[in-house]
C-alpha atoms as a printed R data frame, in Angstrom:
    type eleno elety resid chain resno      x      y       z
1   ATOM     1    CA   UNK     A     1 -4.670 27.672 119.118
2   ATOM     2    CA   UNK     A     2 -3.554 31.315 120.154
3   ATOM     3    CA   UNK     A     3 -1.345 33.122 117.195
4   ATOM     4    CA   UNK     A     4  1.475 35.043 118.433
5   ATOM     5    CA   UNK     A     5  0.930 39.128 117.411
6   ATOM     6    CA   UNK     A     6  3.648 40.302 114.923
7   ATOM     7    CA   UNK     A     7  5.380 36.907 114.382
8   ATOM     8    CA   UNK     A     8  6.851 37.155 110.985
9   ATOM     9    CA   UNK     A     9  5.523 35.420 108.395
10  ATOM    10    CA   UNK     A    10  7.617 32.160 107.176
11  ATOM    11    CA   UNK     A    11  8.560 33.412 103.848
12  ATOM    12    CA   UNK     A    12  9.771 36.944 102.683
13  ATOM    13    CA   UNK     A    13  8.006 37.664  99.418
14  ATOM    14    CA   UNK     A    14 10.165 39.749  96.818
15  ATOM    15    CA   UNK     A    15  9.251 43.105  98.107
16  ATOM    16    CA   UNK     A    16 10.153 42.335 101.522
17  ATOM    17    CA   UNK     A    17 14.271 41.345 100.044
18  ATOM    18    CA   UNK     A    18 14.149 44.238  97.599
19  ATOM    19    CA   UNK     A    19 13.425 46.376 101.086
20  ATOM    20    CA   UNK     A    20 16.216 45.079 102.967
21  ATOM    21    CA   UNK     A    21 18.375 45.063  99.751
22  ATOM    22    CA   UNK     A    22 17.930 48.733  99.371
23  ATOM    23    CA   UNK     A    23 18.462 49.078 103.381
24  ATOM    24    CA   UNK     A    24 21.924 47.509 102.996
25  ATOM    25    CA   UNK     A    25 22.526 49.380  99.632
26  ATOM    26    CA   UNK     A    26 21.714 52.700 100.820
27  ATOM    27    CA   UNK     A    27 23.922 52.228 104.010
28  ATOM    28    CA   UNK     A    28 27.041 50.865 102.203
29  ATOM    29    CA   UNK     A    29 26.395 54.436  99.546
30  ATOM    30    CA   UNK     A    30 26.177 56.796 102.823
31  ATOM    31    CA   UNK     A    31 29.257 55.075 104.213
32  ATOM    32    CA   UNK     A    32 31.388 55.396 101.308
33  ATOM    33    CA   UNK     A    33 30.208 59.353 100.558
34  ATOM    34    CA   UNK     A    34 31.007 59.741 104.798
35  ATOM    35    CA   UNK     A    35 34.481 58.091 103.980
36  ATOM    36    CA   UNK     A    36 35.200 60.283 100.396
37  ATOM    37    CA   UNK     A    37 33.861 63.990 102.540
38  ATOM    38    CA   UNK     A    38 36.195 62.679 105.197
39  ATOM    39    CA   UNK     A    39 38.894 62.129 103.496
40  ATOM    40    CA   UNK     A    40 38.763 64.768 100.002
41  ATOM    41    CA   UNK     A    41 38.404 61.641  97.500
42  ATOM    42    CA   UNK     A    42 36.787 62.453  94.636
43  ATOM    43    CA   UNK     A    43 36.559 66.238  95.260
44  ATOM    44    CA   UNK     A    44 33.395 65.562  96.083
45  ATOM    45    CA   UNK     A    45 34.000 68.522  99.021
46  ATOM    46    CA   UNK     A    46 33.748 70.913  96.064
47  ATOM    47    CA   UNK     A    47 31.141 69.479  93.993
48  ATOM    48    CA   UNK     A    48 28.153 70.348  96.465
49  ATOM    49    CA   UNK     A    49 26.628 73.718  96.987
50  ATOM    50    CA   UNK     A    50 26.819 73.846 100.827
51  ATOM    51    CA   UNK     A    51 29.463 73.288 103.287
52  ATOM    52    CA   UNK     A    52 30.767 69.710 103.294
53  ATOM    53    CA   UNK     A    53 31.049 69.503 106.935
54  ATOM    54    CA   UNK     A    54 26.999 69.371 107.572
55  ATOM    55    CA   UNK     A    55 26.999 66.750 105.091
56  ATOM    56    CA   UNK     A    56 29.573 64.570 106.748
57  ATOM    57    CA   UNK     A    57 28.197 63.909 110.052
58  ATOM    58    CA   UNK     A    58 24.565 63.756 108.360
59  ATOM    59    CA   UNK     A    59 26.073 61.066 105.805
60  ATOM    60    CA   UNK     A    60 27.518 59.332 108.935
61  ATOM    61    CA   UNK     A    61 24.470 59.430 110.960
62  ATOM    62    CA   UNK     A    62 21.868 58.757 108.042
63  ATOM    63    CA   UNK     A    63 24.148 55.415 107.361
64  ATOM    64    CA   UNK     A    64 23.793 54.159 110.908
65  ATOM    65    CA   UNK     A    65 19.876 54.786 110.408
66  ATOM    66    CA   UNK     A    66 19.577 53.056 107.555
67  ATOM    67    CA   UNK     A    67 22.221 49.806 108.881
68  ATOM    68    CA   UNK     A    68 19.607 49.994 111.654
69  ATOM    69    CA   UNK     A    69 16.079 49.932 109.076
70  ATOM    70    CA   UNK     A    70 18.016 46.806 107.650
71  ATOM    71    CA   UNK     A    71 18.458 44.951 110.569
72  ATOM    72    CA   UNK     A    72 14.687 46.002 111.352
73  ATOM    73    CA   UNK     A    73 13.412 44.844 108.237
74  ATOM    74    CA   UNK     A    74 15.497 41.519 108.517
75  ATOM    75    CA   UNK     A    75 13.414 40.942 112.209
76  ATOM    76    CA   UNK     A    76 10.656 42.132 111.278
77  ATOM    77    CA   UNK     A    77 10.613 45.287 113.562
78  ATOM    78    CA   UNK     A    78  7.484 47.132 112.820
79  ATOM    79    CA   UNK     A    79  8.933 50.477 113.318
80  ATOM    80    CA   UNK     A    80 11.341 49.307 110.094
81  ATOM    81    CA   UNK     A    81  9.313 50.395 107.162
82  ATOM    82    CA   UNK     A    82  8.587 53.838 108.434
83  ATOM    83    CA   UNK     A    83 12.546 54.419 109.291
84  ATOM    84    CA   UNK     A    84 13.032 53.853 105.848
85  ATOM    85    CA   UNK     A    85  9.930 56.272 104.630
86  ATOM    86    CA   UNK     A    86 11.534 58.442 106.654
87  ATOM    87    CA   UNK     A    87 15.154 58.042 105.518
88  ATOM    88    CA   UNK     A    88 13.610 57.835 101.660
89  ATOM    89    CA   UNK     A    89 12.508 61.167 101.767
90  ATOM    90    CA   UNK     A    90 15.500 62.508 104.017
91  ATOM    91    CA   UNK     A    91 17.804 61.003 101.164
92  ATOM    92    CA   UNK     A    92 16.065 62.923  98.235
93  ATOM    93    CA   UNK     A    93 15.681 66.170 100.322
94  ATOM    94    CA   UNK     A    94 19.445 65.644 100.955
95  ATOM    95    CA   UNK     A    95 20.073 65.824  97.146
96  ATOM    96    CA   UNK     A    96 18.560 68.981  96.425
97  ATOM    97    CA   UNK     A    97 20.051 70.689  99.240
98  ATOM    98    CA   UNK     A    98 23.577 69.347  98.020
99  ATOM    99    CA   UNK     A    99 23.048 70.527  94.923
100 ATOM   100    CA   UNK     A   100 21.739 73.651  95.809
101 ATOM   101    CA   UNK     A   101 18.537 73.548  93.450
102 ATOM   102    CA   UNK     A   102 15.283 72.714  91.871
103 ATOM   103    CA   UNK     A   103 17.229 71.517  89.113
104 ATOM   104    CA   UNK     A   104 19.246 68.792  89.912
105 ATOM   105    CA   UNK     A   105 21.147 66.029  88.107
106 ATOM   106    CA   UNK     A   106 18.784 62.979  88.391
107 ATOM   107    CA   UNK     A   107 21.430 60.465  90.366
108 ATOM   108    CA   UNK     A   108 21.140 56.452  91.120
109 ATOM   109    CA   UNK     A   109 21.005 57.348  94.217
110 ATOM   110    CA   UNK     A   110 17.904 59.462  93.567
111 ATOM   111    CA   UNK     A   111 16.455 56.858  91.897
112 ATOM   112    CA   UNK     A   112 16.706 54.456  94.353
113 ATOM   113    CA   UNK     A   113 15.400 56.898  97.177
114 ATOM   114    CA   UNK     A   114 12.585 57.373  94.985
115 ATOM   115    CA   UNK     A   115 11.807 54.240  94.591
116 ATOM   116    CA   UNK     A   116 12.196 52.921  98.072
117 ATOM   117    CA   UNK     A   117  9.962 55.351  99.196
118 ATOM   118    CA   UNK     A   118  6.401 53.868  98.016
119 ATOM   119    CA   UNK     A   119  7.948 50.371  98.891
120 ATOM   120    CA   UNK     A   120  8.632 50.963 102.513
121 ATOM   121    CA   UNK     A   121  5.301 52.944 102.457
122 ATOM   122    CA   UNK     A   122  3.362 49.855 101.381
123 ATOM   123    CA   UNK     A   123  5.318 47.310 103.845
124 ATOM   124    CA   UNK     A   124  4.107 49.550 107.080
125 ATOM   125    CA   UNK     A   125  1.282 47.534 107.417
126 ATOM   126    CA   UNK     A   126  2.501 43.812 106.310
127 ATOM   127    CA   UNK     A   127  5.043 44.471 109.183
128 ATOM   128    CA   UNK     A   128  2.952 46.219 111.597
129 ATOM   129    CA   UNK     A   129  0.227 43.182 111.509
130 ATOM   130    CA   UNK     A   130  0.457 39.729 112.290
131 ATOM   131    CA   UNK     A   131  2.061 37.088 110.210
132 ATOM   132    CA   UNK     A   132  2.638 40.067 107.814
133 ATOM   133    CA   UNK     A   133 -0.596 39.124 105.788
C-alpha cells in the first residue's frame, strides 16, 4: 500500500493546537494594535519610540502573515511552522524597536512571541514529513 507524502496525521497532538492557537492569537493582537495606530485609541501613537506610521502598515501586514501561518498550520502546509519562526522573531524584534531599547517592559505579547518561537521551531519537521511522525 503506497502512503501519500505529507498527508497529515489523523490527530493534532497538543502542540500542534497550542501552534495554531497562538497563530490566531497573535493575528487578532496585530489587528487590534493596526486598528488602535489607525485610529489614536489608547495613545498608543505616543507611547512608542519611533514613528507610528512604520508600525501601522507593518502591524497590518504582520497580521495577514500570521492569519495566513494559521490557516497553514490548520492544513498542514509545511511552509507553516517556519512562517511562524519567522514572524516569532519579527514580533520580538518589533518590540524593542517600538520601545526604542535594550531595556524594555517584558509584555504578554513578548511572552508569547517568545514562546512560540521554539514551538514552531520544533513542528518544522512533524509538518515537513509524512503523517507528521
Amino acid at each position: 500500500m503506497s502512503e501519500i507524502p505529507n498527508e497529515p496525521p489523523k490527530r493534532r497532538g497538543f502542540a500542534d493546537w497550542l501552534l495554531l492557537g497562538i497563530a490566531v492569537e497573535k493575528t487578532v493582537q496585530h489587528l487590534f494594535i493596526t486598528w488602535a495606530f489607525a485610529t489614536d485609541r489608547f495613545d498608543l501613537r505616543e507611547q512608542v519610540a519611533v514613528p507610528w506610521e512604520p508600525l501601522l502598515v507593518s502591524g497590518g501586514v504582520v497580521a495577514l502573515l500570521f492569519a495566513l501561518a494559521a490557516w497553514g498550520v490548520w492544513r498542514w502546509r509545511p511552509w507553516a511552522p517556519g512562517l511562524l519562526v519567522g514572524l516569532a522573531l519579527f514580533d520580538i524584534v518589533g518590540e524593542f524597536v517600538a520601545q526604542g531599547t535594550l531595556f524594555i517592559q517584558v509584555v504578554v505579547s513578548f511572552i508569547v512571541a517568545v514562546v512560540l518561537l521554539p514551538l514552531a521551531w520544533r513542528a518544522r519537521r512533524r509538518y515537513a514529513s509524512p503523517r507528521g511522525a
